[in-house]
C-alpha positions in Angstrom: -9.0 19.2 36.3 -7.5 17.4 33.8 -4.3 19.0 31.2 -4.6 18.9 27.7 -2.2 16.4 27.2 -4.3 14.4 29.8 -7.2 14.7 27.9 -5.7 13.7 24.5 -4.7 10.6 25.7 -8.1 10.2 27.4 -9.5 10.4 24.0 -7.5 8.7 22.3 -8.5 5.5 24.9 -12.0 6.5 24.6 -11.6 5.8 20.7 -9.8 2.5 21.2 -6.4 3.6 20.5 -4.3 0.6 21.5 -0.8 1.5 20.4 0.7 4.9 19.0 3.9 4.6 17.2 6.1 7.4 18.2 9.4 8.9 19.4 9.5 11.7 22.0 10.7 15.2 22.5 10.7 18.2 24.6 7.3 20.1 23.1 5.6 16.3 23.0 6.6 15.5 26.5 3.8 16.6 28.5 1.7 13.8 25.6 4.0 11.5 27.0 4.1 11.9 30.4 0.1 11.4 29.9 0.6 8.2 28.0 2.4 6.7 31.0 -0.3 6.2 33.1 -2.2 5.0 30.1 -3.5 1.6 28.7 -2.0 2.7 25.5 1.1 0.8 24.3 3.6 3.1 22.8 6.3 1.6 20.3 9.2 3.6 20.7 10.9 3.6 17.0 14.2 4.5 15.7 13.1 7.6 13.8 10.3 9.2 12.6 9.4 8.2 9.5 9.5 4.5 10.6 6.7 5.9 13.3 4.7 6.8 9.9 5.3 3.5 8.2 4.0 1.6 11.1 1.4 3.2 11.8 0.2 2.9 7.8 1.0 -0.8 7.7 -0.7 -1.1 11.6 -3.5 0.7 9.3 -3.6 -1.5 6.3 -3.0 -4.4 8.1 -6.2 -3.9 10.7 -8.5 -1.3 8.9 -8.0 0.7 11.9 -6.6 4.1 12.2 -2.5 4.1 12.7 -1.6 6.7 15.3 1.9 8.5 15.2 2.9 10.8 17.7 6.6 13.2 17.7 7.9 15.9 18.9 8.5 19.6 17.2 10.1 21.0 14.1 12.6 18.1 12.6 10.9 15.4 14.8 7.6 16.5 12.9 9.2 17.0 9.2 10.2 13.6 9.3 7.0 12.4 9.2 6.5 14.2 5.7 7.5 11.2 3.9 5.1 8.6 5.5 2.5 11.0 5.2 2.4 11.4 1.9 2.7 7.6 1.4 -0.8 7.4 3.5 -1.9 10.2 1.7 -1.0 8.5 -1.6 -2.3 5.5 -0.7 -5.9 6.7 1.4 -4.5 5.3 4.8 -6.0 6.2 7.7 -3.4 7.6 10.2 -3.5 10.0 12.5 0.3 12.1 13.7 0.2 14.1 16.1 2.8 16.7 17.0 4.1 18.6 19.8 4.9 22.5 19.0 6.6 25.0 20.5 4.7 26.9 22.8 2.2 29.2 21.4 3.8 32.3 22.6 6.6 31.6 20.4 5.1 30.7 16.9 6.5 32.8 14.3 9.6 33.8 16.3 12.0 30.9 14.9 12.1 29.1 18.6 14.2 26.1 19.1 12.9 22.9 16.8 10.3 25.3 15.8 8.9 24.6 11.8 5.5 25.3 10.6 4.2 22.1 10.7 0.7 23.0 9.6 1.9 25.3 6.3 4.6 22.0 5.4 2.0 19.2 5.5 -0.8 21.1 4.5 -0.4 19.6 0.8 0.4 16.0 2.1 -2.9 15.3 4.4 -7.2 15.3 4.4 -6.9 17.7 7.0 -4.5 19.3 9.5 -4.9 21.5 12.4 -2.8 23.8 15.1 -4.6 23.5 18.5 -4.5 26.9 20.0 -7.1 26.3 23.2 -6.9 23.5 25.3 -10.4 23.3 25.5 -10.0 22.5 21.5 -8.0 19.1 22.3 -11.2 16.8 22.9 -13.4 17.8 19.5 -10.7 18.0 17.1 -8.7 14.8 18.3 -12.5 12.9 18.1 -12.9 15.0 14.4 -9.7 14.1 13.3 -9.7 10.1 13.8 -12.8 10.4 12.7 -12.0 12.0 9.3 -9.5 10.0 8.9 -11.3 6.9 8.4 -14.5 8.1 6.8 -14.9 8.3 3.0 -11.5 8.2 1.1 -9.5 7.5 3.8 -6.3 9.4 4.5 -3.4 11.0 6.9 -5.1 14.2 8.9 -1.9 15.6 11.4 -2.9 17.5 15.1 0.1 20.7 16.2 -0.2 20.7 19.4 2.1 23.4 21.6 3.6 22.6 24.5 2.1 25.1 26.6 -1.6 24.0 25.2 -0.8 20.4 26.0 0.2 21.4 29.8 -2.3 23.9 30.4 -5.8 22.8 32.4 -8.9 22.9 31.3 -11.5 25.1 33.1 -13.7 22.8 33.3 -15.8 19.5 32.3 -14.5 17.9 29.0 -15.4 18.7 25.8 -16.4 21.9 26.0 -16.9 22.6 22.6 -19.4 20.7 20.1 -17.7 17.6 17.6 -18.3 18.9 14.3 -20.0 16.6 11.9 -17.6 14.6 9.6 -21.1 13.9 7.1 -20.6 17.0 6.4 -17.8 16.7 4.5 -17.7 13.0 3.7 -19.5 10.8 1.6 -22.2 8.8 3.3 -21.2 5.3 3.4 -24.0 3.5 5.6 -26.4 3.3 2.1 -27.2 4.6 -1.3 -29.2 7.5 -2.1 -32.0 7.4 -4.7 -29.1 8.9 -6.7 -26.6 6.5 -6.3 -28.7 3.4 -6.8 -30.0 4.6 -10.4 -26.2 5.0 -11.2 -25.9 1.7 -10.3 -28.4 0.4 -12.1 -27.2 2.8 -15.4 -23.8 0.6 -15.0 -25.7 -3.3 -14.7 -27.5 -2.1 -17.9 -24.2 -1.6 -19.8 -22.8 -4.5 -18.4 -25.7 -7.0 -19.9 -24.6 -5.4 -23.4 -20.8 -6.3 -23.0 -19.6 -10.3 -24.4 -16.0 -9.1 -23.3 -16.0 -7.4 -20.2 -13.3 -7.1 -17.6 -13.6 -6.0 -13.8 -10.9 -4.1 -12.8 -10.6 -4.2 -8.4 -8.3 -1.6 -7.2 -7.5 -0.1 -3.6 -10.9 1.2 -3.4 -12.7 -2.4 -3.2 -10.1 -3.4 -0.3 -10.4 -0.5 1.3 -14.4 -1.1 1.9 -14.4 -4.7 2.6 -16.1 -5.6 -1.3 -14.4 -8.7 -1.4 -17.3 -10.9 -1.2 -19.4 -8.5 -3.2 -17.0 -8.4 -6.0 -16.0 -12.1 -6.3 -19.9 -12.9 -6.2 -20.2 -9.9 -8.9 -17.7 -11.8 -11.3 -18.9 -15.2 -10.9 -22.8 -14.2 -12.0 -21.1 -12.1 -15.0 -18.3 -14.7 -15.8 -16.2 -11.7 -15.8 -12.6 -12.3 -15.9 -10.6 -10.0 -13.5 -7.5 -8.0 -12.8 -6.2 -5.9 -10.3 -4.1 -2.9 -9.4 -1.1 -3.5 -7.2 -3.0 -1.5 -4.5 -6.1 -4.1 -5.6 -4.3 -7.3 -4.9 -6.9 -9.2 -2.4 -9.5 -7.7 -3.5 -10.3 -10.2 -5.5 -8.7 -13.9 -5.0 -6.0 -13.9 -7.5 -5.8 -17.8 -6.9 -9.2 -17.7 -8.5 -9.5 -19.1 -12.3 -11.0 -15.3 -13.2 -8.7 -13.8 -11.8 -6.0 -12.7 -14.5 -3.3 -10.8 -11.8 -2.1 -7.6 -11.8 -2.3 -4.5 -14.7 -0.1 -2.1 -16.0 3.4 -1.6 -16.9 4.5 -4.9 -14.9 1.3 -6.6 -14.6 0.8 -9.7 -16.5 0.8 -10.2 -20.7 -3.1 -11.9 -20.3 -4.1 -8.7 -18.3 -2.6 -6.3 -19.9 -4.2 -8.0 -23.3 -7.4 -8.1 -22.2 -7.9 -4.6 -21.9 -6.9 -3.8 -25.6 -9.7 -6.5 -25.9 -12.3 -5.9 -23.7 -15.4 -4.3 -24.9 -16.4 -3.2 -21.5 -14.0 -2.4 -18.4 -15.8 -1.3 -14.4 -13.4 0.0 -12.6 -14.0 -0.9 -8.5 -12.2 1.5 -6.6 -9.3 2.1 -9.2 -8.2 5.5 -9.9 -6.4 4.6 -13.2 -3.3 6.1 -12.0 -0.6 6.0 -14.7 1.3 2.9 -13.7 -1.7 1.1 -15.5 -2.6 3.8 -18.1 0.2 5.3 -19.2 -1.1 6.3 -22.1 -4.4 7.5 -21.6 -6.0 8.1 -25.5 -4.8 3.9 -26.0 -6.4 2.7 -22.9 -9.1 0.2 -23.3 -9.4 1.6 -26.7 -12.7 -0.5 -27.6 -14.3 -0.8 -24.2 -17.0 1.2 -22.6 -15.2 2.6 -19.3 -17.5 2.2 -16.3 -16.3 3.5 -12.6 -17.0 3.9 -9.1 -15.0 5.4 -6.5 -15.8 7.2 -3.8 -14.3 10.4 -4.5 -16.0 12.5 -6.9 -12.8 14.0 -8.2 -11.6 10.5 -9.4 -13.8 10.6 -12.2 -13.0 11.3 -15.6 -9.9 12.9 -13.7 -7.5 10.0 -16.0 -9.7 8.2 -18.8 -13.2 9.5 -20.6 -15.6 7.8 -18.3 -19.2 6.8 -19.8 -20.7 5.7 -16.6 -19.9 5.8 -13.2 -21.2 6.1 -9.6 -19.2 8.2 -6.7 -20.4 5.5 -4.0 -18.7 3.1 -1.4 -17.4 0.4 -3.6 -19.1 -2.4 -1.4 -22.7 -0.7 -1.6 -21.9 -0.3 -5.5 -21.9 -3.5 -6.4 -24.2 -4.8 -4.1 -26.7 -2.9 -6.1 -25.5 -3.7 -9.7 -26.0 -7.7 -8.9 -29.8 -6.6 -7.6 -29.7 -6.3 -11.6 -27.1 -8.1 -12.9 -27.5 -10.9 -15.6 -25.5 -13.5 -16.3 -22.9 -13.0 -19.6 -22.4 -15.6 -22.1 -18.4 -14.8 -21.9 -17.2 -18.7 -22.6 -15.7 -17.2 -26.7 -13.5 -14.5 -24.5 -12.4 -16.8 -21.8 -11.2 -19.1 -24.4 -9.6 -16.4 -25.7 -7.7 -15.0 -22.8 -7.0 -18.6 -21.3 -5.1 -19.4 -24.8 -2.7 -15.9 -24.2 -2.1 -17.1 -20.5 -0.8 -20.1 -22.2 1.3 -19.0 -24.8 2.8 -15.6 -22.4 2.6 -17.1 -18.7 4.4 -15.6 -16.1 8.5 -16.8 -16.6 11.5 -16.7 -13.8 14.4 -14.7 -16.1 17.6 -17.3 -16.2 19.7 -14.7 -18.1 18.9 -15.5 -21.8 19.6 -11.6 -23.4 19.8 -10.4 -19.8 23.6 -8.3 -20.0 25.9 -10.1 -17.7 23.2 -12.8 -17.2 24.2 -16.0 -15.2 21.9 -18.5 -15.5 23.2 -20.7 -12.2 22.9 -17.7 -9.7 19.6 -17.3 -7.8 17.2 -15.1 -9.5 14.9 -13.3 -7.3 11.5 -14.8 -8.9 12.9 -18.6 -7.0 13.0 -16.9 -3.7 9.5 -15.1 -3.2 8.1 -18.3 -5.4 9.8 -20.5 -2.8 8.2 -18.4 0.2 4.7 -18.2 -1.6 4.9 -22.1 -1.8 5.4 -22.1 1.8 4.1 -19.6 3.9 0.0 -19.6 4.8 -2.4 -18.5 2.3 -2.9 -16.0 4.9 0.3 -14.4 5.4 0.2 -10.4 5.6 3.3 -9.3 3.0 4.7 -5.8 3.2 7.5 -4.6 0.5 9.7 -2.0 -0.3 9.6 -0.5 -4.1 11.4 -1.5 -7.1 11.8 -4.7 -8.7 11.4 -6.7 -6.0 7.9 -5.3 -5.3 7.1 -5.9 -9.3 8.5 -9.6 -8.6 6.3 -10.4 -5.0 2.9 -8.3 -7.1 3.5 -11.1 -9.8 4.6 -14.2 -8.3 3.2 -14.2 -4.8 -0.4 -14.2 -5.1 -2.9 -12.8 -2.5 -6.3 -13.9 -1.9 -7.0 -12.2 1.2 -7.9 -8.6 2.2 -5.7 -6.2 3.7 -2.9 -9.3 3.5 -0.6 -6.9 1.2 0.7 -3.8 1.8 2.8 -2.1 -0.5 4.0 1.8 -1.4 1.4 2.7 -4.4 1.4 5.8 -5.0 4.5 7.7 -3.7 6.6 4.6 -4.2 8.5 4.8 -0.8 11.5 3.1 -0.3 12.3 1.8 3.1 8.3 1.2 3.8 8.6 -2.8 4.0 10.2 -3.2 7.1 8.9 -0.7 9.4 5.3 -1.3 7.6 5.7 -4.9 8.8 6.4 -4.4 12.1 3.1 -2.2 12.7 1.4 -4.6 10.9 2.6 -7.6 13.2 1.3 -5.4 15.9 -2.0 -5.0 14.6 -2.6 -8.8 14.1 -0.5 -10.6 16.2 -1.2 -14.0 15.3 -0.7 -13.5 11.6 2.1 -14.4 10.0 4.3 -11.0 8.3 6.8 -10.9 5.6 8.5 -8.3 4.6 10.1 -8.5 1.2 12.7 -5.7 1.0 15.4 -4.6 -1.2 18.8 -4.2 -0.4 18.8 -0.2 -0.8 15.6 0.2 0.9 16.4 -1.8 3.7 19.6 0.3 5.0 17.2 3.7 4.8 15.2 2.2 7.6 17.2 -0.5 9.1 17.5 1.2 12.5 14.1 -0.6 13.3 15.4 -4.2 13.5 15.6 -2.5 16.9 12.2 -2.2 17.4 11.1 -5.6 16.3 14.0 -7.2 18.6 12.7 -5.4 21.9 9.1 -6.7 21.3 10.3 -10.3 19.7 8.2 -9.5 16.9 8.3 -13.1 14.6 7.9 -10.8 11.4 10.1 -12.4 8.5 12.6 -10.1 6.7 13.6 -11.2 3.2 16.5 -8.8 2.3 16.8 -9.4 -1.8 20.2 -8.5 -2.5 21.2 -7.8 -6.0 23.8 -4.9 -4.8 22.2 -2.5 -6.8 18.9 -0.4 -7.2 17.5 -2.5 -9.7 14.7 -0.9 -11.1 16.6 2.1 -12.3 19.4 -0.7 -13.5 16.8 -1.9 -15.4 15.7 1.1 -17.0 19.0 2.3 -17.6 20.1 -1.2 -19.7 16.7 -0.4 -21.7 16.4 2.4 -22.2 20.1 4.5 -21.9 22.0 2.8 -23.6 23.7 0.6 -20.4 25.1 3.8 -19.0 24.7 2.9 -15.6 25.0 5.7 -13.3 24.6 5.8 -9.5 22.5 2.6 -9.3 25.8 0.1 -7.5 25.3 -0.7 -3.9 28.5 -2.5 -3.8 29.5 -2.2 0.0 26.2 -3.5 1.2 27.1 -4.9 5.0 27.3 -8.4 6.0 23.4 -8.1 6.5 23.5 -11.7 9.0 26.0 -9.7 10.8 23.7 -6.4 10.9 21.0 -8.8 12.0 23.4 -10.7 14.5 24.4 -7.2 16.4 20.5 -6.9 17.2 20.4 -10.5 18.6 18.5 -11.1 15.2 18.4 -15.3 14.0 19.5 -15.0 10.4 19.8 -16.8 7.2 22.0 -16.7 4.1 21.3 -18.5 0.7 23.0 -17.5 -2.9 21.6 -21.0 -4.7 18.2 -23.2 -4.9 20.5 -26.4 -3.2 19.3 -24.6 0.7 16.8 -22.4 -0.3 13.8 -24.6 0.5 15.4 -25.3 3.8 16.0 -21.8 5.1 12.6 -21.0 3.9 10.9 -23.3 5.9 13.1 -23.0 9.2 12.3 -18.9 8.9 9.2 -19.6 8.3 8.7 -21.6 11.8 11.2 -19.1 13.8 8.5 -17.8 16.5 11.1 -16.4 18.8 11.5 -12.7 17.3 12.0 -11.6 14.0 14.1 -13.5 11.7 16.3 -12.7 8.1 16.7 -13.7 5.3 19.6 -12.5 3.6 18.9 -13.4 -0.1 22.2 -12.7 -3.0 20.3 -13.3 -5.9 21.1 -12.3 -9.9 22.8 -8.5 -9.9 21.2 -8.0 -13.7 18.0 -9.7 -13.9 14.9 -7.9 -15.3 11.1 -7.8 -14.7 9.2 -8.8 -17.6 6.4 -8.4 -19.1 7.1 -4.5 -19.2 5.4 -1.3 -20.8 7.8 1.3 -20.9 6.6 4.5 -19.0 4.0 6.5 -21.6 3.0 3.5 -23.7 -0.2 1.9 -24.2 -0.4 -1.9 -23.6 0.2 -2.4 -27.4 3.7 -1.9 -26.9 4.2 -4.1 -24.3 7.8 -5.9 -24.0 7.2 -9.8 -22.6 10.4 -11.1 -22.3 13.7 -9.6 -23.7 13.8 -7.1 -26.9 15.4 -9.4 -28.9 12.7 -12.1 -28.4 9.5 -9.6 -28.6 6.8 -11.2 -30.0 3.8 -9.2 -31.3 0.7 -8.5 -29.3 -1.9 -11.4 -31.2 -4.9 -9.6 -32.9 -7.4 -12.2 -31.3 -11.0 -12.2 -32.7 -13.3 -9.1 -33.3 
């Protein structure tokens, strides 16, 4: 006879769990006195919601499912955070928790919260286990779910008492219920779908200015192929969502790099140019529409996203298909033509060249300094360097915007970044589960200095298992993106935003027996680039003091359209061109 927590972890190995990310406690313990005897590698982290973070960026990284597991009550709230990044973000992990024993639910027992009611919002799914002979069926369910269709966090309660007690018998004694049921087929198109598809290739043959758009969606499904085949026949040029980055190469002469309000001035023009705009697994979130009624304003809006709820839920929609992205477009280029597009490309490639992507050197920055190192030099440096198929993780703010616009990614499932919920303190621990999940790749994590220190604990972690992930610490002693928007748009009344007192961060890194780097000025960078590049002996840092005022440009300030798009400095704004109707 075999306990509960026995036959979790049986499971779990059954599925081809190979690590869980966790930290333990009292009503988890009987889970981890299981895993002990297991195959299963478990990462002990330095809190919670780094657990979370790895297993999302293990998740991202792999395609796999992350799996997270923590004790009761403030063990399992601080998983809230990561869970609503995954969530967010449709990231397959899986937490499960230990619980007080069942007897005591309700009666406010030690580290007792109501795990189910609290993440209830944040997940695809959750459930409290109540019968032991429950454990088997929902843990198979629940990764299952996880995966399948829009992919997303589902969490497991499990009491202590449930986990310890035997089964009565031969394992599982109850029937897996049918995911199908609730998921969207993804092993081929119905009747249904395929017509949608071919409803979408007919409005494409009508466009002489179209524009794919490849967001999270096309990653997410492996479309890659599919969609870079897809834009070649059309001639399409391409953009992506931050989320979208490798879904299409952005190396690629198409490819026109990022959208929305720190995207690039050519992508951001082309969609108040475009005729037609397909959307491939974009959910036109607001960081690229912020103002719905001006988006794409003369284009026909075509989508397809798995989830039904997606559509017309942002922007009118006047086609679309609720498919895998991958099996989408497979079909529209059984009937796609190709587009006579040479006039439009002409006239994007002349906007790239007059508005290209610029490194700020202070000119109308306040406080500018032209001769201190500007963050742009350091992640352009790294790009120039690394391999084309280096995974990158990042934190959120103006870094990220920076890494999204100068570091370009041609490879699936090679950047992982905080979308939706815009998580700071992701990068790090995102990297280390990544580095995990493909140990032979090479893993950067661009961070920023306030990000860093919320999760910073974890340099732990990736010192114990001499994990050669890079961390690039970009220190401007401030939290820059709210700088930013501050100087813009209140009036330079800077409130809150100094980190002046940031640690010695070679020293933080030296205290965990961490090999660390320090450049302020272009004369080394190069050099430490390359020599943390090649550090294969454990982690390594880069502690980067760049420019405490520089800005992200181009910008579209939150609830504008991309008409009023800022590309360099206010004072220097130059009008977005007409172009040719």
């Amino acid at each position: 006879m075999l306990s509960g927590a026995q036959i979790l972890v049986r499971e779990l190995e059954q599925l081809g769990v190979t690590h869980i990310f966790g930290y333990p406690g009292g009503a988890a313990i009987n889970i981890f006195d299981a895993l002990y005897d297991s195959s299963i590698e478990v990462v002990l982290v330095r809190h919670e919601q780094g657990a979370t973070h790895m297993a999302d960026g293990y998740a991202r990284a792999t395609g796999k499912v992350g799996v997270v597991l923590v004790t009761s009550g403030p063990g399992a709230l601080n998983t809230v955070t990561g869970l609503l990044t995954a969530k967010m973000d449709s990231v397959p992990i899986l937490v499960i928790s230990g619980q007080t024993n069942s007897t005591n639910l309700g009666k406010d027992a030690f580290q007792e919260a109501d795990v189910f009611g609290a993440t209830l919002p944040l997940v695809k799914h959750n459930y409290l286990v109540l019968d032991v002979d429950d454990i088997a069926p929902t843990v198979r369910f629940a990764y299952e779910l996880a995966s399948k269709g829009r992919p997303g966090p589902v969490l497991i309660d499990i009491p202590k008492d449930i986990s310890g007690k035997k089964t009565r018998g031969d394992y599982p004694a109850k029937l897996v219920p049918k995911v199908d049921a609730e998921e969207p087929k993804s092993g081929k198109l119905t009747v249904e779908q395929a017509r949608d598809c071919k409803n979408l290739a007919d409005l494409i043959k009508q466009s002489k200015r179209p524009l794919l758009l490849v967001g999270n969606g096309a990653v997410i499904a492996g479309a890659q192929k599919e969609v870079l085949e897809l834009a070649e026949k059309l001639r399409s040029p391409v953009t992506n969502t931050l989320l979208g980055k490798g879904g299409f190469p952005e190396s690629h002469p198409l490819a026109l790099g990022m959208l929305g309000m720190h995207g690039t001035a050519y992508a951001n023009y082309a969609t108040t140019r475009c005729d037609l705009i397909l959307s491939i697994g974009s959910r036109f979130d607001d960081r690229i529409n912020g103002c719905p009624a001006e988006f794409c304003p003369n284009a026909k809006i075509l989508h397809i996203d798995i989830d039904p709820t997606e559509i017309g839920r942002s922007v009118r929609t006047d086609a679309s298909v609720v498919a895998d992205a991958r099996l989408a477009v497979l079909e529209i280029l059984r009937h796609a033509d190709h587009l006579d597009t040479d006039e439009w490309l002409r006239e994007l490639k002349s906007y790239r060249n007059q508005n290209p992507l610029i490194i700020d050197h202070g000119e109308g920055v306040v406080g500018g300094d032209s001769h201190l190192l500007r963050a742009a030099q350091v992640l352009t440096s790294i790009y120039n360097s690394a391999p084309r198929n280096a995974v990158v993780t990042t934190d959120v703010g103006q870094h990220q915007m920076w890494a999204a616009q100068f570091m370009l990614t041609d490879g699936a499932r090679n950047w992982l970044s905080s979308g939706g919920a815009g998580t700071m303190g992701f990068g790090l621990p995102a990297a280390i589960g990544a580095q995990f999940g493909r140990p032979d790749a090479t893993v950067i994590a661009i961070v920023g200095d306030g990000g860093f220190q919320m999760v910073q604990a974890e340099l732990a972690t990736a010192a114990i298992h001499k994990l050669p992930i890079k961390i690039v610490i970009i220190d401007n002693q401030c939290l820059g993106m709210v700088r930013q928007w501050q100087e813009l748009f209140y009036q330079n009344r800077l409130s809150s935003v100094s980190l002046h007192g940031n640690p010695d961060f070679v020293k933080l890194a030296a205290a965990y027996d961490i090999k660390a780097f320090y450049v302020d000025s272009t004369s080394n960078l190069e050099e430490v680039v390359n020599e943390a590049l090649s550090y294969q002996d454990g982690p390594c840092l880069i502690h980067a003091q760049v420019q405490n005022e520089d800005n992200v440009w181009p910008m579209i300030p939150a609830g504008k359209s991309a008409n009023e798009m800022v590309l360099a400095h206010p004072k220097s704004q130059l009008p977005m061109p007409t172009g040719s109707t």
